[in-house]
Every structure is written in structure tokens, then in C-alpha cells.
C-alpha positions in Angstrom: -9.3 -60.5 133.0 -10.1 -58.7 135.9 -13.8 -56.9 134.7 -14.4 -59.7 133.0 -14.6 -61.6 136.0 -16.5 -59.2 137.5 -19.3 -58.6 134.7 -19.6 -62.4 134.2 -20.1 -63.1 138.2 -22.8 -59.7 138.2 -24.7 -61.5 135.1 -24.5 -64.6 137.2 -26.3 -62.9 140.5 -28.2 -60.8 138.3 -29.7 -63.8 136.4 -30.7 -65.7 139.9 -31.7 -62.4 141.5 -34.7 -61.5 138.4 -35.2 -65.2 138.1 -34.5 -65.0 134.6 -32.8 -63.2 132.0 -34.9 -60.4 131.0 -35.3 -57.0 131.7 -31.5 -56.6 133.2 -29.3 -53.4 133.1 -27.3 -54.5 130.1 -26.6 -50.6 129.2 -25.7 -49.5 132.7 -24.0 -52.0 135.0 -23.7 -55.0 132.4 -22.3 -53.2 129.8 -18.9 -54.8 128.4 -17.8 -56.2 125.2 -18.7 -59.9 125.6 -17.9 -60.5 122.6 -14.2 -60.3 122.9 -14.5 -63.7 125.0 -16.7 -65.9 123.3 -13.6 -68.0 122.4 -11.6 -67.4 126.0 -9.4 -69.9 127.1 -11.8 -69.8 130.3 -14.7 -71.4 129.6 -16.8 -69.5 132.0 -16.2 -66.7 130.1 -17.1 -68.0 127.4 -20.0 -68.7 128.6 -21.2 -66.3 130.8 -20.5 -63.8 127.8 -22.7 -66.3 124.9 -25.3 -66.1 128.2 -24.6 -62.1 127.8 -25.5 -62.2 124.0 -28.8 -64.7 124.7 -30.2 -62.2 127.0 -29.0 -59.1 124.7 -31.2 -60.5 122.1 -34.2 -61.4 124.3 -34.1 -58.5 125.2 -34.3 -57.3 121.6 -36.6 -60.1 120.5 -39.2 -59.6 123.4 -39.2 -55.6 122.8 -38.8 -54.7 126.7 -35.8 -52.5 125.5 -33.0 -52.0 122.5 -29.5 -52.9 124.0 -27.9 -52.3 120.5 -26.4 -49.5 118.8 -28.2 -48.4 115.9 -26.5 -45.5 114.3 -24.0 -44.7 111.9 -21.6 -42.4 114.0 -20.7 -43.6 117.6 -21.5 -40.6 120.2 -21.0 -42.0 124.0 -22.7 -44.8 123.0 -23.8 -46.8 125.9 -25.2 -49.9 124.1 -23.5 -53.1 122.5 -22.6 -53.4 119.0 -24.6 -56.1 117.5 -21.9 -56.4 114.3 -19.1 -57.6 117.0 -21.4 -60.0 118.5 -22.7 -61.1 114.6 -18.9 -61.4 113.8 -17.0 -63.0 116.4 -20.3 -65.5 117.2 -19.7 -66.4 113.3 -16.3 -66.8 114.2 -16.8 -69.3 116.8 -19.9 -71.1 116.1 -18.7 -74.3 115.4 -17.0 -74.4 118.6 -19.9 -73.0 120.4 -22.3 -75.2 119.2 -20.4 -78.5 119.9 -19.4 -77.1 123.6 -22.4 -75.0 124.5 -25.0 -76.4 122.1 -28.1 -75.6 124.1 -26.8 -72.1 124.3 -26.0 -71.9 120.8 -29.6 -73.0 119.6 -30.9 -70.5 121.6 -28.9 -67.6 120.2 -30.0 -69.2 116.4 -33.1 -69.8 117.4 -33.6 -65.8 118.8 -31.8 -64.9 115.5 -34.0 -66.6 113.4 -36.7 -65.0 114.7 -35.3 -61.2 114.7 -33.9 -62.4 110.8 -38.1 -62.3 109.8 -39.0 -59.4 111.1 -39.2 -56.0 108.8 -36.9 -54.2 110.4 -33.7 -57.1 111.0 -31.1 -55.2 109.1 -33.2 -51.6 108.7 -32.5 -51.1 112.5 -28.8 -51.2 111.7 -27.8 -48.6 109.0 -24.2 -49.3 110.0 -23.5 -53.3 109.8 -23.4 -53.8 106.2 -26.3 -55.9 104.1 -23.2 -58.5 103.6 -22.8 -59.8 107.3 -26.5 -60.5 107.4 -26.4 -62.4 104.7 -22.9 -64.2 105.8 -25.2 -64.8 109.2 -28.1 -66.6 107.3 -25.7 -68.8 105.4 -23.6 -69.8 108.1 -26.4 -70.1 110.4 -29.6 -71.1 108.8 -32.0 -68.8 110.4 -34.5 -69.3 107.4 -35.1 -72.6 108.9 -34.6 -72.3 112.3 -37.1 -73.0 114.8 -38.9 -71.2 117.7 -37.6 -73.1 120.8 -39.4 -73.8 124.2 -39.1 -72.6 127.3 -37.5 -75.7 128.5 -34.4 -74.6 126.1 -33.9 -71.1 127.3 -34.0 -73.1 131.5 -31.2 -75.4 129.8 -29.3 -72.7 128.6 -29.2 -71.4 131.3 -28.2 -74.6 133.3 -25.7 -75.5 130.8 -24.2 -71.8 131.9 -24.3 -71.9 134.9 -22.7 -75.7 135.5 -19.9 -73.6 133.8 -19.5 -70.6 135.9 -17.3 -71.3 138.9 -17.8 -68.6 141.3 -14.7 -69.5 143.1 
């Protein structure tokens, strides 16, 4: 619990230092499964780590960089696996949306918008055709819809009231 402590309070400064979410070092310093605690019995790591997955696919979305593995074989990869974060945000998304639900339509809403673009599931020759599909059902990214501003702001709020720092 330890590093995840640490990577969650890092995000946390990170996030007020850059005044936002984008652009951060999420293959150097941030790098860390978040994945594994998006169901935590803490709920600031739960949060903190859906917050890790928002910025992961701004990131991606905005194209200011590719925090993602992409390739078949693994060779000190130093990017996050987008099928984990697919998976276990499938696994928990009923959860997530009725705890965290301004997070969670962000992370939809940034899905839905990757999901129309040419290159969705090209870009990942190693997640198979099925979990994108799976992700669409579950999710609805066909209809989901390009949020404001004001949602990524209360996102982030809606983190941040649950990140205790203490």
C-alpha cells in the first residue's frame, strides 16, 4: 500500500503543480498499475487511480503523447496497459459510476471519443477485437457525449474531496 500511497499523493501535487492534468510524466515518475486499485477498499485510491486513467486517456485523446503500450511482445515496457485499465474499469463500473459518477463520465466520455477514431483498436494489436466490443456494450460509447470543461474541473474536485493527504 505503501507506493500506492505514494504515486496517488505525486498525481495529487502533480495535478495542482501543472494546473491541470495534462502533459504529466505518466511513463517516468507516475508510472504504476492503477488499475489494480480501482476497487480498493480506500477510496482515495480508488480515486486517485480512476483520476490516473482520466489523465492517461487525455493524454491519449489530446495527442500530446501515447502513455499505452501498443505492441504484441512486452520488452521493458515503460507505458500502461490499456487492456488492464479496459478490464478492471469494466469490472467496476457500476460501482464507479454510482460513487465517482463525474469521474466515470469523463472516462466514457474520453472513451467514446478515442472508440470513433480510425485507429481505436488498430493501435493495439495485442487486446483482442472482443474487449472492445465488450467495452461498447457495457459502456455505450456510440452514444456518448463530448463533455465540457466544467466536467473534467468536477472530476477533478470530486477527486480531490476524496484524497486525504493525511
Amino acid at each position: 500500500m505503501k507506493l500506492i500511497r505514494e504515486k496517488s499523493d505525486l498525481l495529487h501535487d502533480e495535478i495542482e503543480d501543472m494546473g491541470g492534468i495534462i502533459d504529466l510524466d505518466w511513463c517516468g515518475k507516475l508510472l504504476y498499475p492503477y488499475y489494480e486499485h480501482f476497487n480498493d477498499a480506500q477510496p482515495r485510491y480508488i480515486v486517485g487511480s480512476l483520476l490516473a486513467f482520466s489523465g492517461l486517456l487525455i493524454e491519449w485523446e489530446d495527442e500530446s503523447g501515447s502513455p499505452f503500450y501498443t505492441d504484441i511482445e512486452e520488452h521493458n515496457c515503460h507505458c500502461h496497459h490499456f487492456d488492464k485499465y479496459l478490464e478492471e474499469f469494466l469490472t467496476y463500473s457500476p460501482n464507479i459510476k454510482k460513487q465517482y459518477p463525474n469521474i466515470y463520465l469523463t472516462i466514457v466520455a474520453l472513451l467514446g471519443q478515442l472508440n470513433e477514431r480510425e485507429n481505436w483498436e488498430n493501435g493495439f494489436p495485442n487486446i483482442p477485437s472482443s474487449l472492445f466490443a465488450a467495452v461498447r456494450k457495457k459502456l455505450s460509447l456510440e452514444g456518448a457525449k463530448k463533455i465540457s470543461d466544467d466536467t473534467y474541473e468536477h472530476a477533478i474536485k470530486e477527486a480531490f474531496e476524496n484524497i486525504d493527504l493525511n
